[in-house]
C-alpha positions in Angstrom: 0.0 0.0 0.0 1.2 3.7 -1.0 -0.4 6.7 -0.1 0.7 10.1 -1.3 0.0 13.0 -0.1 0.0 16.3 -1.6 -1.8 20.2 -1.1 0.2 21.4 1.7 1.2 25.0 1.6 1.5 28.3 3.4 -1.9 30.6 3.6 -3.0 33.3 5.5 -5.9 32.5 9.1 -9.5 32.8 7.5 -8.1 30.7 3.9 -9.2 27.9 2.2 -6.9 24.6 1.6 -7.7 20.7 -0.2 -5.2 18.5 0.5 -4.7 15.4 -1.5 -4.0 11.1 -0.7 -3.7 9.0 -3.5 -3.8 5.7 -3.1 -2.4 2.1 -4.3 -1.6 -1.0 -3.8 -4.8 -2.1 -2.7 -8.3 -3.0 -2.7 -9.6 -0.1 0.1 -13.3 -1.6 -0.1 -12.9 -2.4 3.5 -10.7 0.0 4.6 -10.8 3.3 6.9 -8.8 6.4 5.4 -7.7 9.1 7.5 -6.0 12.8 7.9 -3.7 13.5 11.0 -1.6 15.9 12.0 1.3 17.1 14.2 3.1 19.6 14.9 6.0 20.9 16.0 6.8 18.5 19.4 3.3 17.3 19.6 1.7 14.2 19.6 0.6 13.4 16.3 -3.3 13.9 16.2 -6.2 12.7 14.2 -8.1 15.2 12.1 -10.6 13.6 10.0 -11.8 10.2 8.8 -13.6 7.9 6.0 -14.8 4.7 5.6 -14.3 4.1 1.9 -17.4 1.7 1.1 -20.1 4.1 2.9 -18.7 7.3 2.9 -19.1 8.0 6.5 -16.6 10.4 8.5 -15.7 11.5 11.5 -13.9 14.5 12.6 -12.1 15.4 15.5 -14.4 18.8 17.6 -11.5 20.9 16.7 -12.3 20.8 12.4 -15.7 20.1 13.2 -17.9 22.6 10.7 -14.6 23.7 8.9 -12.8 20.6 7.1 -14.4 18.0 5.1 -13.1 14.6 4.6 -14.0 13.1 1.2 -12.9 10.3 -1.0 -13.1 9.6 -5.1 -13.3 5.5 -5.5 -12.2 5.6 -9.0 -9.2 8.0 -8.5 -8.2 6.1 -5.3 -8.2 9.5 -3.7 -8.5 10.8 -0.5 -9.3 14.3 -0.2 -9.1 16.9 3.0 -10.9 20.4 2.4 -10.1 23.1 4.8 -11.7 25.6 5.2 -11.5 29.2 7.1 -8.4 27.8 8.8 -6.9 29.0 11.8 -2.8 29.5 13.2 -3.3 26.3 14.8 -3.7 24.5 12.1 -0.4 24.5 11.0 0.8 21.3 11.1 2.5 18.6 8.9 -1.0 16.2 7.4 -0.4 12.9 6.9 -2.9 10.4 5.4 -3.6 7.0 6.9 -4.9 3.8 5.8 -6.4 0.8 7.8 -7.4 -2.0 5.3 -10.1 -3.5 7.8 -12.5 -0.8 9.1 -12.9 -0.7 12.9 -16.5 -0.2 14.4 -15.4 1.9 17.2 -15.3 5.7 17.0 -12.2 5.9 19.2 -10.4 3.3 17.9 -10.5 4.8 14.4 -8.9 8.1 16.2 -6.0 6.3 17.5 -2.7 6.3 15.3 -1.9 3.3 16.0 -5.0 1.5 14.5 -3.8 2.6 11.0 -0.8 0.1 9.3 -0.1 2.3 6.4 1.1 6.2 6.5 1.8 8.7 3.9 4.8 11.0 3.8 3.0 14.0 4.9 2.1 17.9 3.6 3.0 20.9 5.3 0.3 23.4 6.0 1.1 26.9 7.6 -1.4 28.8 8.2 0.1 32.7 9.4 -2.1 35.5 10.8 
């Protein structure tokens, strides 16, 4: 499995950002996708998530209202819309992959459910 993700970039509080995961290697009909982050020495934190058969997410209160998680089944592609974004935001966003979805809400919030990580994108967001 490959996941690659692209988007990141610097942009002013109050912007608009879509980051990209492509992804291989794979059948993902059972899997659950997902967007962390972390910053600068801090714990690496989940951000959004997808069940690729369904199309149901889950966000983390903090995006909640402001990013979207979506995904494209024929592109293999995971996408990550943020919108009015905020200074603490900035963060490097990496994309995640679990092959086997997992029920639990918390579970699917944990980093270490997911066997399958993407390089990362860095997002700065200034004021």
């Amino acid at each position: 499995v490959q996941l690659q993700a692209s988007g990141g970039g610097s942009v002013q509080a109050g912007d608009s950002l879509r980051l990209s995961c492509a992804a291989s290697g794979s059948s993902f009909n059972s899997a659950a996708m997902a967007w962390f982050r972390q910053a600068p020495g801090k714990e690496r934190q989940f951000v959004a998530g997808i069940r690729w058969g369904t199309g149901s997410t889950l966000y983390a209160d903090s995006v909640k209202g402001r990013f979207t998680i979506s995904r494209d089944r024929v592109k293999k592609t995971v996408f990550l819309q943020m919108n009015s974004v905020k200074v603490e935001d900035t963060a490097v966003y990496l994309c995640a992959a679990d092959l086997i979805y997992n029920v639990d809400a918390q579970t699917r919030m944990r980093p270490d459910t997911y066997d399958y990580w993407g390089q990362g994108t860095l997002v700065t967001v200034s004021s």
